[in-house]
C-alpha positions in Angstrom: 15.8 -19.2 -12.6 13.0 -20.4 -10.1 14.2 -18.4 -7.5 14.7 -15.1 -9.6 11.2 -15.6 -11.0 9.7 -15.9 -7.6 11.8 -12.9 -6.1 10.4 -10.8 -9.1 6.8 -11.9 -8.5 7.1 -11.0 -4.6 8.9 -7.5 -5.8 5.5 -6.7 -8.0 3.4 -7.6 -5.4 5.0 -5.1 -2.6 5.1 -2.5 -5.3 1.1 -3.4 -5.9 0.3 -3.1 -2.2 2.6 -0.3 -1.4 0.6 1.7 -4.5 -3.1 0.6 -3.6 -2.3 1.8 0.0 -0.8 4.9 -1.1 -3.9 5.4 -2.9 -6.4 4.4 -0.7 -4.4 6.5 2.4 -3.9 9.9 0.4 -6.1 12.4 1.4 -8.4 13.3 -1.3 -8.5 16.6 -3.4 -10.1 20.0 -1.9 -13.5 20.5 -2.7 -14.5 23.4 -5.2 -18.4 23.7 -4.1 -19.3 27.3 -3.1 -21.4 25.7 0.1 -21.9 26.7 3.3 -20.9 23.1 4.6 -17.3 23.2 2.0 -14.5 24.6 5.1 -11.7 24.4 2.0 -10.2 27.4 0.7 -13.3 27.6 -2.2 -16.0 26.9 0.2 -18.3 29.4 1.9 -18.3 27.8 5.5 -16.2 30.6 7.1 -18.7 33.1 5.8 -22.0 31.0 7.3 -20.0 30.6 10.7 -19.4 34.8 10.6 -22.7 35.7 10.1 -23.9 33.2 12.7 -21.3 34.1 15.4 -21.8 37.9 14.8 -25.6 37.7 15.6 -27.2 37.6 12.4 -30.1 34.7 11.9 -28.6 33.0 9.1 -30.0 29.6 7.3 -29.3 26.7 5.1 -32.0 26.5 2.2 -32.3 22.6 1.3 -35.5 22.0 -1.1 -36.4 23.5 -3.8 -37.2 27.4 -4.0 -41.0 27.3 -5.4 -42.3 24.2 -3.5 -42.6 25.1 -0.6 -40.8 28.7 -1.6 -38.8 31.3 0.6 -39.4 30.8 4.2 -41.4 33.9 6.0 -38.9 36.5 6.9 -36.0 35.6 5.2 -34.6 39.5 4.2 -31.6 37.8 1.6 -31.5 34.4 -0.5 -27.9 33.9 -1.7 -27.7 31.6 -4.8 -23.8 30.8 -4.9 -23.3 29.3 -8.4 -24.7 26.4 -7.9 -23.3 23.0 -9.9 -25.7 20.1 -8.3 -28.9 20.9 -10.0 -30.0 23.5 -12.1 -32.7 26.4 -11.2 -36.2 25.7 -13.0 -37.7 28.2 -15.4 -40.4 27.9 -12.1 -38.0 28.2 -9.4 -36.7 31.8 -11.4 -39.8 32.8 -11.7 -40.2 32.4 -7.7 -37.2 34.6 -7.0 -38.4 37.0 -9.4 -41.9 37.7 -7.7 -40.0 37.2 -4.2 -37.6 40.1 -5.0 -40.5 42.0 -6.2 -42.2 42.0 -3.2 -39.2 43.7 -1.3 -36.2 40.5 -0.6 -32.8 40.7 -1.9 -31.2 38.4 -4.4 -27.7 37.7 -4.2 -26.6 35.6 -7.4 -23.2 34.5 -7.8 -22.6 33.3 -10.8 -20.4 30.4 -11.9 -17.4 31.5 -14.4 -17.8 27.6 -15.6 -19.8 27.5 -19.0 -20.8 23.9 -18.1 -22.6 25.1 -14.9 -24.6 28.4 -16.1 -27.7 28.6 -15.2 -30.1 29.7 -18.0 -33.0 30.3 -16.4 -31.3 32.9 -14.1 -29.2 34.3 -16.9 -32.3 34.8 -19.0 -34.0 36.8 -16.8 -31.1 39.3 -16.1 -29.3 39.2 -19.3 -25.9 37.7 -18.2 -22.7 37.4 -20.2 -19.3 37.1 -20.0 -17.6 40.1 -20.0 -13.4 41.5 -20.4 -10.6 39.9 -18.2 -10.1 41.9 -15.3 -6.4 43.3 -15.2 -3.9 42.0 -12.2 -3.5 44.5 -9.1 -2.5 44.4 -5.8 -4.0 47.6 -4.8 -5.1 47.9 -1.2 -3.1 44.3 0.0 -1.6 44.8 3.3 2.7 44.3 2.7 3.1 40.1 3.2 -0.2 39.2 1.7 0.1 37.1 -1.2 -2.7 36.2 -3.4 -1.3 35.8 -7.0 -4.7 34.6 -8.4 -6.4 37.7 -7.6 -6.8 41.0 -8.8 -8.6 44.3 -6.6 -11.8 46.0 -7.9 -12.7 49.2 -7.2 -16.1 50.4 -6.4 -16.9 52.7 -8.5 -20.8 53.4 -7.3 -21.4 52.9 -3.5 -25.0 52.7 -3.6 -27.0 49.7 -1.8 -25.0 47.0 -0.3 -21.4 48.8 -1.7 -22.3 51.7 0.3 -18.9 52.9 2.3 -17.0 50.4 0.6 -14.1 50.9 -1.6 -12.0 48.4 -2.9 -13.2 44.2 -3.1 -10.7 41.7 -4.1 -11.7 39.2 -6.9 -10.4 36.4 -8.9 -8.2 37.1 -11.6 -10.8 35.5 -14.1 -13.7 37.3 -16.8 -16.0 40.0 -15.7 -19.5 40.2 -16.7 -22.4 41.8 -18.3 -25.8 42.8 -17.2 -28.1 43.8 -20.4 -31.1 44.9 -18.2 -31.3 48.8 -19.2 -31.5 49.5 -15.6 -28.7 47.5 -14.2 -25.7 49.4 -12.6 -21.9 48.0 -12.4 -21.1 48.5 -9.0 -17.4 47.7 -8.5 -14.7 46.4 -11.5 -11.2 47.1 -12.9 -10.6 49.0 -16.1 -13.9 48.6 -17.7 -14.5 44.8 -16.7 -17.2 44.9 -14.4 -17.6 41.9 -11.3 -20.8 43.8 -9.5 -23.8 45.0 -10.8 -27.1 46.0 -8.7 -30.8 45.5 -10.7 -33.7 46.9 -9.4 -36.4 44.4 -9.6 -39.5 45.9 -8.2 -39.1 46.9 -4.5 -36.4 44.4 -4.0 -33.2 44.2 -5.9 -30.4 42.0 -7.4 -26.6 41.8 -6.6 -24.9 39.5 -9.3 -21.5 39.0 -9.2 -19.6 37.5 -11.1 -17.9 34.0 -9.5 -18.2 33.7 -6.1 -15.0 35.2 -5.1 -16.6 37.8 -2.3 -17.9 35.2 -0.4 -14.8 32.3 -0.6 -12.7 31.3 2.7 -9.7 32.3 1.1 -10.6 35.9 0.6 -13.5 36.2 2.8 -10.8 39.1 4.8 -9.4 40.4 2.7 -10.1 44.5 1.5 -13.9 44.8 2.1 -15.5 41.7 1.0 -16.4 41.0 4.5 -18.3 44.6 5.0 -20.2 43.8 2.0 -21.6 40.5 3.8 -22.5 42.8 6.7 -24.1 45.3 5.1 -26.3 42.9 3.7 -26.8 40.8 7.4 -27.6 44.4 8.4 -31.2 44.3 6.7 -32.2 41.2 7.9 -32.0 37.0 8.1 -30.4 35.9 5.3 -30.7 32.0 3.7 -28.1 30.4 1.6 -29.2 27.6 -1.3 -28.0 24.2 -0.2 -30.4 22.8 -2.7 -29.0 23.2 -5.8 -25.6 21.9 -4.3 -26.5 18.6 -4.0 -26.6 16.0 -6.2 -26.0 11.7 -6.9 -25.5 9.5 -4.0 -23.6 10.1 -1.0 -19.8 8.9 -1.4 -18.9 5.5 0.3 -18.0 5.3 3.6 -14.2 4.5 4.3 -14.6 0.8 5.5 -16.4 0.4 2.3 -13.7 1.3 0.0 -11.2 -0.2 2.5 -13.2 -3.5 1.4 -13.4 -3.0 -2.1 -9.3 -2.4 -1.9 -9.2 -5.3 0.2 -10.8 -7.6 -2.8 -8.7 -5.7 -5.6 -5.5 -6.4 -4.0 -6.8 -10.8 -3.4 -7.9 -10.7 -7.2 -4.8 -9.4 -8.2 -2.6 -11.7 -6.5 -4.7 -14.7 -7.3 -3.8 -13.6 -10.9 -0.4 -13.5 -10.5 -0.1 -16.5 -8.9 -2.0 -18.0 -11.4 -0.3 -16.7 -13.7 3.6 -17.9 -12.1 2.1 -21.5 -11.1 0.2 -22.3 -15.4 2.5 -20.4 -17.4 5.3 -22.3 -18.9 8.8 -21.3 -20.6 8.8 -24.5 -22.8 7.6 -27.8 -23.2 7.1 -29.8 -20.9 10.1 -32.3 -20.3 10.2 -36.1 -19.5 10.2 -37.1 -15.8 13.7 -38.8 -14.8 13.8 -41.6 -13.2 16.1 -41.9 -10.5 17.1 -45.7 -9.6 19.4 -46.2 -6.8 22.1 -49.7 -6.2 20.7 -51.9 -4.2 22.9 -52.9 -1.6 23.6 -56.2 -2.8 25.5 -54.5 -5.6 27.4 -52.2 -3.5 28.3 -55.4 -1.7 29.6 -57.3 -5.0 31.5 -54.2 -5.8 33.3 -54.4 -2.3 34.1 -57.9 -3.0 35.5 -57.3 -6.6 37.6 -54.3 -5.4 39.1 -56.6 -2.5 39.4 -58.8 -5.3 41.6 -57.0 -7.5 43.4 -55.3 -4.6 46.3 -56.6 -2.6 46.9 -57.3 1.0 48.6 -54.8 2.8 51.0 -56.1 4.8 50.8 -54.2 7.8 47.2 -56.5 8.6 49.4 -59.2 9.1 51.3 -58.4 12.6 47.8 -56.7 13.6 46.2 -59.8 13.8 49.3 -61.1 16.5 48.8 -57.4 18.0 45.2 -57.8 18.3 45.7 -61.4 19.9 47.6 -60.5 22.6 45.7 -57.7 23.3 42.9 -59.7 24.0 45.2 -62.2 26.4 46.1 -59.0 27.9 42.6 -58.3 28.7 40.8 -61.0 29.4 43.5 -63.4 30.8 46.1 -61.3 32.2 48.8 -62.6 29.9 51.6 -58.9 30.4 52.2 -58.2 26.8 56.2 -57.9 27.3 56.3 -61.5 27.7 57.7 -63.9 24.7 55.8 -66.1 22.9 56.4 -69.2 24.4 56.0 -68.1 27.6 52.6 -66.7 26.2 51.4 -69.8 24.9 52.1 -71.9 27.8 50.1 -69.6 30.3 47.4 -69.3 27.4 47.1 -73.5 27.7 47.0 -73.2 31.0 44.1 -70.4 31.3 42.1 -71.3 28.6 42.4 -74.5 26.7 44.4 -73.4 24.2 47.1 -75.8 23.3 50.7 -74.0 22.5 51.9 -75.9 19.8 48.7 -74.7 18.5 49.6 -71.0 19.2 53.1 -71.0 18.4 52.6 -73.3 15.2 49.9 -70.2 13.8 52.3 -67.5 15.1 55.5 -69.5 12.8 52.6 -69.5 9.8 52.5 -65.4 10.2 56.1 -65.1 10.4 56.3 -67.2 7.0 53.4 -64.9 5.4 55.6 -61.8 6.7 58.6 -62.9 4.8 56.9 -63.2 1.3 57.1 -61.0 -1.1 53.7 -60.9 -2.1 51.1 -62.2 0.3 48.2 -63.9 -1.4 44.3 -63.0 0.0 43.9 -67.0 0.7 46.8 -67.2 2.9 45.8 -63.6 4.9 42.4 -65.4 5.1 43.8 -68.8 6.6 45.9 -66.6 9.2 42.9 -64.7 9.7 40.5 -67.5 10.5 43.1 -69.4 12.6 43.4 -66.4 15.3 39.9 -66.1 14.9 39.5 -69.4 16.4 41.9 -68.5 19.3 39.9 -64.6 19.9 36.4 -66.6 19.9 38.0 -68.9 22.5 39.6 -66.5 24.3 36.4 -64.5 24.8 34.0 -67.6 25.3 32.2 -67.9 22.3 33.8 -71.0 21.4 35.3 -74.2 23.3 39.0 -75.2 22.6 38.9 -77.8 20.3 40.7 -81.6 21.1 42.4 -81.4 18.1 44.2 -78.5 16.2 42.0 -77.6 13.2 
């Protein structure tokens, strides 16, 4: 049970950091801001990088547009439906006397409700307009864009002079209520371009950004409509109103903060494993062991209650002569007499002695049953002659 529990905690903790590295390695979601720094597919940084490799001065406008206003010269301010912050009723009213005075306004404006900008949509009279129908009109065989539809220009005045067909987002037209307004391009009555006059200047609003995104910057003539615009003069895009909150964290930074996540968790699963119990607590057992004075009065019961075997008997005259072998030279083939007399001679041992223990054994040998005290006198007997033999004893005058 132990071991399954513990194989089940290590299993959650793999699938923990296998999941928080998955997360933490994944590489995070496209971005959806129309800027000029944005390279993904909604972005605008393949237009910026056009312009400015084709020759035409180009610029990033990055504070706010009444304080300290348009910079000299700029011919074009392009306000791509911006999300960060929203245009002041003052910074409207600086495009408006701006555009006045001769520039160009191009206002792209955000399809998101959420993200309108009032001030701007005041002034023109923006709303939503019809759904623009699907179409693949114009596409060249292989191109696929399923989200998008083609307009067709139906006035090519201004900045749609020459052109003929744009390609759009399948998404809502718009609406211009200004009675001098003009729809420029559209598909079956929904309109995505309209051109106001605004004093000497004008206004292009379209409606989303679709003319000026990477992933249809090529295609049909969106990208002539961007040059006839660069044609007139430098043209500045607003950063400003992309921005907004604090930068995001750098990667060692959430690396950290992962880092800590995955040490509180496991501390909480090991505290968890180590204080949570299945039951109550049971008593400690007590292990006591024999001591080994009791294994040694069990050893002397069971020798006790057990009989000799009688094959110890001859091994204690085996064992004998073994000895006489190898300490005294005494051959082992020769009889017992002739044993005991050289064992008198070489050691002290007297024969009588020798042959009177070896005629005990022969007795204890014929019995039926041998008795542990007699197998103990035999025993200590040739353990007199061994200790002699070997010289840890002196032969005695007398027998014992």
């Amino acid at each position: 049970m132990k071991g399954l529990r513990t194989a089940a905690i290590y299993g959650v903790l793999v699938a923990l950091a296998l999941a928080l590295g998955l997360a933490v390695n994944q590489a995070p979601p496209l971005s959806t801001l129309p800027s000029v720094d944005n390279p993904g597919p909604m972005g605008l940084r393949a237009l910026y990088l056009y312009l400015e490799e084709s020759g035409a001065p180009v610029s990033a406008l990055r504070e706010a547009l009444d304080v300290p206003g348009i910079p000299e010269g700029v011919r074009t301010v392009v306000v791509a439906a911006p999300t960060g912050r929203p245009v002041t009723e003052a910074e409207a009213e600086a495009l408006r006397q701006w555009v006045s005075r001769g520039g160009t306004l191009v206002y792209l404006v955000s399809r998101n409700a959420k993200t309108r900008q009032p001030h701007l949509d005041d002034w023109l009279r923006i709303s939503e307009g019809s759904i623009t129908p699907p179409d693949s009109e114009g596409l060249p065989s292989g191109e696929k864009d399923l989200t998008g539809t083609t307009a067709r220009v139906w006035a090519p005045v201004g900045a749609a002079r020459g052109l003929e067909r744009l390609r759009v987002s399948l998404d809502q037209g718009m609406t211009v209520g200004l009675p001098e307004a003009l729809p420029l391009a559209g598909a079956k009555g929904a309109a995505v371009l309209w051109r106001v006059p605004e004093g000497r200047g004008e206004v292009y609003v379209l409606a989303g950004v679709d003319l000026a995104e990477n992933r249809r910057l090529e295609l049909l003539d969106n990208l002539r409509f961007w040059d006839s615009l660069a044609a007139r003069g430098p043209i500045a895009f607003d950063e400003f109103h992309h921005s907004v909150g604090p930068k995001p964290e750098p990667p060692s930074a959430r690396a950290l903060w992962v880092f800590v996540a995955q040490g509180l968790v496991v501390g909480l699963l090991y505290a968890v494993s180590r204080g949570t119990r299945f039951g109550p607590p049971r008593p400690q057992v007590v292990e006591k062991h024999r001591s080994a004075l009791e294994y040694v009065r069990s050893l002397g019961g069971l020798a006790r209650r057990s009989k000799v075997e009688r094959e110890l008997v001859p091994e204690l005259a085996r064992q004998l002569r073994r000895h006489m072998h190898e300490r005294l030279g005494i051959p082992l083939a020769l009889p017992e007499d002739e044993a005991a007399r050289l064992l008198e001679q070489t050691c002290g041992v007297k024969a009588a002695d020798y042959l009177a223990a070896r005629e005990e054994l022969v007795r204890t040998m014929e019995q039926r049953d041998i008795r542990p005290s007699e197998y103990a006198r035999l025993v200590r007997r040739y353990s007199q002659f061994e200790n002699i033999i070997t010289g840890r004893a002196a032969p005695r005058a007398e027998n014992p």
